[in-house]
C-alpha positions in Angstrom: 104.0 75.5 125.9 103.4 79.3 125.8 99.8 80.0 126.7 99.8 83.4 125.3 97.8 82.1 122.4 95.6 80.9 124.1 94.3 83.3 126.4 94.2 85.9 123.4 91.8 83.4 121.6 89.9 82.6 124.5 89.5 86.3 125.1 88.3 86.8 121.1 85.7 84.4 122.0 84.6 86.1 125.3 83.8 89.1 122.8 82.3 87.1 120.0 79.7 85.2 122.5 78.8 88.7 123.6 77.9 89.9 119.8 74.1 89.3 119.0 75.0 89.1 115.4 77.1 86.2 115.9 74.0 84.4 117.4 71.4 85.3 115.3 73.9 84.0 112.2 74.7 80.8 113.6 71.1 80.4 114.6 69.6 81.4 110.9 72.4 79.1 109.6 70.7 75.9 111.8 67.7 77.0 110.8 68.3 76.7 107.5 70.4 73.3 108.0 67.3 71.9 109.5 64.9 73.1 107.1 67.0 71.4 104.1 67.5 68.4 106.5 70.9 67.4 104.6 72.5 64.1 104.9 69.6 62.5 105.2 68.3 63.9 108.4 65.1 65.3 106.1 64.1 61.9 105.6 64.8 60.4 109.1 63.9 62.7 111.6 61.3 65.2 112.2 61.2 68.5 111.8 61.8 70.0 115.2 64.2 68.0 116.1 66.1 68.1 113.1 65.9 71.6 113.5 67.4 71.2 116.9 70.1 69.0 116.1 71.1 71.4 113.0 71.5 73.9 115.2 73.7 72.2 117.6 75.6 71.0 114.9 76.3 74.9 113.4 77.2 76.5 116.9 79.3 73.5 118.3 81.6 73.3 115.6 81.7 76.7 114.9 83.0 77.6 118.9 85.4 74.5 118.3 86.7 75.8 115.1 86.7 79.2 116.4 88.8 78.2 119.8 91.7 75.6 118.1 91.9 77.5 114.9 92.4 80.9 116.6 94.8 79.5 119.1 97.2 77.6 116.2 96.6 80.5 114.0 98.2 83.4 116.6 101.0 80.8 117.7 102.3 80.2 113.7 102.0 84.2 113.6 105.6 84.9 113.5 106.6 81.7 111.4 104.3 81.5 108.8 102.9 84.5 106.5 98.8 85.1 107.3 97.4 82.7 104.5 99.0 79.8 105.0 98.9 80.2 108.8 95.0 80.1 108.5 95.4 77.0 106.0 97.0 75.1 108.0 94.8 76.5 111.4 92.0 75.3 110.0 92.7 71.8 108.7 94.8 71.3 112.1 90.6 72.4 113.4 88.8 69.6 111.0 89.6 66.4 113.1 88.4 68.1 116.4 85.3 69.3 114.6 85.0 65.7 112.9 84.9 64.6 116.5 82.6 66.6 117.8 79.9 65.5 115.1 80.4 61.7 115.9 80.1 62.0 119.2 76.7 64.1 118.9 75.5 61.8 116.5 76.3 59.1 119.2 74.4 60.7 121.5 71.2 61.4 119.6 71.1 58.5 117.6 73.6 55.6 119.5 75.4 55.5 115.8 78.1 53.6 115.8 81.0 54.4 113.5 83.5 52.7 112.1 87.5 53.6 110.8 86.1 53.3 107.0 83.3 55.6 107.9 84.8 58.0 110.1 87.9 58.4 107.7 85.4 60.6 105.1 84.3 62.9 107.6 87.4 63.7 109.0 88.5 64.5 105.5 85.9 67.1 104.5 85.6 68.7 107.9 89.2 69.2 107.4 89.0 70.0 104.2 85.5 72.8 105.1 87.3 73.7 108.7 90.7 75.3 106.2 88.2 76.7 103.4 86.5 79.0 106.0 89.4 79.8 107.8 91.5 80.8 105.1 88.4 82.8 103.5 88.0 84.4 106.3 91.5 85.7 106.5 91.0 87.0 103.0 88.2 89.2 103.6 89.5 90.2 107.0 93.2 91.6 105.3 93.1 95.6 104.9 89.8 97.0 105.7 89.6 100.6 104.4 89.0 102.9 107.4 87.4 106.5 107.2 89.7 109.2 107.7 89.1 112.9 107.9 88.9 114.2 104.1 91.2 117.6 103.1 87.8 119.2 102.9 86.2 118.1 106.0 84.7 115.2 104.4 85.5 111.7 105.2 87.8 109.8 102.8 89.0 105.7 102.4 92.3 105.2 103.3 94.2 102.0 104.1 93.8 100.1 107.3 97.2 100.3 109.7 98.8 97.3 108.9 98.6 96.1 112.3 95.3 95.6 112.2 96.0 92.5 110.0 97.4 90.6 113.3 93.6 91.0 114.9 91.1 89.0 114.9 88.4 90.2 112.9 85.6 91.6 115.5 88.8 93.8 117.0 90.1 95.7 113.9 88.9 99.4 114.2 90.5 102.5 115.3 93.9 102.3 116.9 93.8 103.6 120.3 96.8 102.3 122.2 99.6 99.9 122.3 101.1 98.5 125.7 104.1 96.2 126.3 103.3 92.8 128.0 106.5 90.1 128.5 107.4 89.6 124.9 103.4 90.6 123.6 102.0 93.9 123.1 98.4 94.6 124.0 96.8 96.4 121.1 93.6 98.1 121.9 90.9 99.5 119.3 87.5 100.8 119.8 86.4 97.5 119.2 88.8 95.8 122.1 92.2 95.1 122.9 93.9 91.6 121.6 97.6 90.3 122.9 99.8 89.6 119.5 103.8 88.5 119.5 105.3 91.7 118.7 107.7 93.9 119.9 106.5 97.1 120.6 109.0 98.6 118.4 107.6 97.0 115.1 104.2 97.5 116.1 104.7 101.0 116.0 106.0 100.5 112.6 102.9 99.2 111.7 100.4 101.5 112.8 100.6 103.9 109.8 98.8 106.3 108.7 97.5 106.3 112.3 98.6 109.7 113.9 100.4 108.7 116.9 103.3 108.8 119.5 105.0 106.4 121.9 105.0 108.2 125.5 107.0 105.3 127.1 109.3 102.8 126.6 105.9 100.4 127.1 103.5 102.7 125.3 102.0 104.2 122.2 99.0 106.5 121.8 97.2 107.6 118.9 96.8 111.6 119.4 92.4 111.4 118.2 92.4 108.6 121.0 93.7 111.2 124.2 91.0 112.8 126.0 93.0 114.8 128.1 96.7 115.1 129.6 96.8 115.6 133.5 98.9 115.1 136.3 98.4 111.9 139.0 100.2 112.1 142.0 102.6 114.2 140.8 103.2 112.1 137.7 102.4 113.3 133.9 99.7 110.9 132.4 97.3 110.3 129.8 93.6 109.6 129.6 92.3 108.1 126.8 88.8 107.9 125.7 88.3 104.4 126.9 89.3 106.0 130.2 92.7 104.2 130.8 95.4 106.5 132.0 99.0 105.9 130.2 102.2 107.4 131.8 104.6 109.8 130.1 108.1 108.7 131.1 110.8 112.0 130.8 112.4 110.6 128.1 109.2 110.6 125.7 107.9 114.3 127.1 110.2 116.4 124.9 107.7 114.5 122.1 104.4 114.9 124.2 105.3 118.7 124.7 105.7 119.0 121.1 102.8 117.8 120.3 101.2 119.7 122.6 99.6 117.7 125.4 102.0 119.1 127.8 102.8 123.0 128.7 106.6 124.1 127.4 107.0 124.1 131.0 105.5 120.5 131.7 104.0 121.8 134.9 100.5 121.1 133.7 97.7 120.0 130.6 98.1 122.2 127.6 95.2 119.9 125.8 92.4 118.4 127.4 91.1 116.8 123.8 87.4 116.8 123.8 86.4 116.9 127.4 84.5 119.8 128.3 86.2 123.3 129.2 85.6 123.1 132.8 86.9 119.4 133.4 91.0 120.1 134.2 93.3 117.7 135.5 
């Protein structure tokens, strides 16, 4: 099995345990859990540890859900459209999650469940794991994103259709796109997230993002260069997130156009927003 999948989930998650907002939501969500005490844990156990369990409860499924539905959702990316790709995602998540709950509850109670009993919650995690996933590939489709206004204000305008393929945390500005195998690494200013793509219909998708493919392996967006220099000879690149992306001679006729490059390609005609004194 491909494995692609599963390193771009497990890299989502790197960035989502790193977001304090993730943790104080799942944290206010077991807090209230254990505060209502549903299921009948208000009347059977006490407050802290109900509170405790509630907790454990919210951010143990939640980092299961997040990990299997992530990883079957990017690998039915190219066979099935978004919707029903998260659908299916998440109900493929609800037995795993079901799981996960029986076990805890074996642990902190020594419960002892039963087919008959077991058969229910399977069903509505299933049924709860595909809700969420699915909603939350409804509110994550075509963020607006602000774009310089005709009178230097800032304007809506549609979000590159690109950014669909990302996980939620990673949608913002485009930056760059790299080739890797039969994946392209697509990089925002909120991360970088490997999607099955070819670089050519990537770059289809990132309108109205302003950009231009310097190699066969790579597309910049022009607001993303901080400056063009030379490395050894060889005509790159930086970007504000300081990675340096080569211009092969095919693509520099383009780069000289757009003025990154000298008419003469000897040097840096733009250097972007670094400061005047800092040249390649």
């Amino acid at each position: 099995m491909n494995d692609r999948p599963l390193h771009s989930t497990l890299r989502e998650m790197r960035d989502i345990s790193r977001d304090g907002r993730v943790w104080v939501a799942l944290l206010l969500l077991g807090l209230v859990a254990g505060l209502v005490g549903p299921f009948g844990t208000f009347e059977n156990m006490a407050p802290l540890p109900r509170i405790a369990y509630w907790i454990a409860i919210v951010t143990g499924t939640g980092a299961i859900g997040t990990l299997i539905a992530g990883w079957v959702e990017r690998a039915l990316a190219d066979r099935l459209p978004p919707l029903p790709a998260a659908g299916l995602a998440g109900a493929i998540a609800g037995p795993p999650i079901a799981l996960a709950v029986v076990l805890l509850n074996m642990a902190m109670f020594g419960t002892e469940v039963t087919v008959i009993g077991l058969a229910p919650l399977i069903f509505y995690c299933t049924l709860i794991s595909a809700a969420v996933t699915v909603l939350g590939a409804v509110f994550a489709r075509k963020e607006p994103v602000p774009v310089s206004g005709a009178e230097g204000g800032v304007a809506e305008a549609p979000a590159p259709a690109l950014l669909e393929r990302l996980p939620r945390p990673q949608r913002g500005r485009l930056l760059h796109i790299a080739v890797s195998d039969h994946y392209v690494d697509v990089t925002t200013d909120k991360g970088t997230v490997l999607v099955l793509m070819r670089l050519s219909d990537a770059i289809r998708e990132t309108s109205p993002t302003a950009g231009l493919q310097v190699h066969r392996s790579h597309w910049v967006a022009l607001d993303a260069i901080r400056r063009a220099l030379r490395s050894s000879g060889k005509p790159m690149l930086e970007l504000e997130n300081g990675v340096l992306v080569p211009v092969s001679r095919t693509f520099m006729p383009a780069a000289k156009a757009a003025g990154l490059f000298g008419a003469g390609g000897s040097g840096p005609a733009r250097t972007g927003p670094m400061e005047n004194g800092d040249q390649a």
